[in-house]
C-alpha positions in Angstrom: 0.0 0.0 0.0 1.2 3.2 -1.0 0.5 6.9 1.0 0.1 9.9 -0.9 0.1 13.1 1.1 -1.6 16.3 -1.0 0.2 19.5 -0.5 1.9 18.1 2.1 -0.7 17.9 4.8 0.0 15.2 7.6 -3.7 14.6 8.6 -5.0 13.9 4.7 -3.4 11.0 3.0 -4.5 8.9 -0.2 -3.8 5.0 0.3 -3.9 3.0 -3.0 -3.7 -0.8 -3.6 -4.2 -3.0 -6.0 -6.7 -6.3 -5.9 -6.2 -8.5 -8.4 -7.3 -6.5 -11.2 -9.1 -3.1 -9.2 -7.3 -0.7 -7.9 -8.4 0.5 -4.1 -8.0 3.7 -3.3 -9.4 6.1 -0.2 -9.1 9.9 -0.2 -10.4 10.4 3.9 -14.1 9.0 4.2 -14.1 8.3 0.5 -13.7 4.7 -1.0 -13.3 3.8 -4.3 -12.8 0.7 -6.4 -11.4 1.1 -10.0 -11.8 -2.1 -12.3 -9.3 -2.5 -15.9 -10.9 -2.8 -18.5 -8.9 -4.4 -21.4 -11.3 -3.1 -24.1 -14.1 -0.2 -24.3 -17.6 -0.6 -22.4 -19.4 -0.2 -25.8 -22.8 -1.0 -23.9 -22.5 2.8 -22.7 -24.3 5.2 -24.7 -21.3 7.5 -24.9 -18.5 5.2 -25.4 -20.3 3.5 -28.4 -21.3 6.9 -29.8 -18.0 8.2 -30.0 -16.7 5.1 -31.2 -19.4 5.2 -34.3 -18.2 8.7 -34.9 -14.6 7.8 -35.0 -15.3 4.9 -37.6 -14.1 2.7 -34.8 -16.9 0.5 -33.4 -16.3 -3.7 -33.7 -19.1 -4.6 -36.4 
């Protein structure tokens, strides 16, 4: 686990690890879980819209 300390401050700190294949990471109260992806959620509206505009969705 690795401790990150924004603009120096002693009380805040950011601690990071990974899972397996997420990343956990908590900023104070906060928890958050990061997942890798090895290709683009295309079942998201956005993702598969951009990817139809750049020419570049999987037929």
């Amino acid at each position: 686990m690795s401790k990150l300390r924004p603009f120096g401050k002693k009380i805040v700190a950011v601690t990071r690890r990974l899972e397996g294949d997420e990343m956990l990471w908590r900023y104070g109260p906060r928890r958050n879980r990061l997942r890798r992806l090895d290709s683009p959620p295309f079942d998201h509206p956005a993702t598969r819209a951009a990817a139809e505009a750049a020419g570049t969705l999987p037929g």
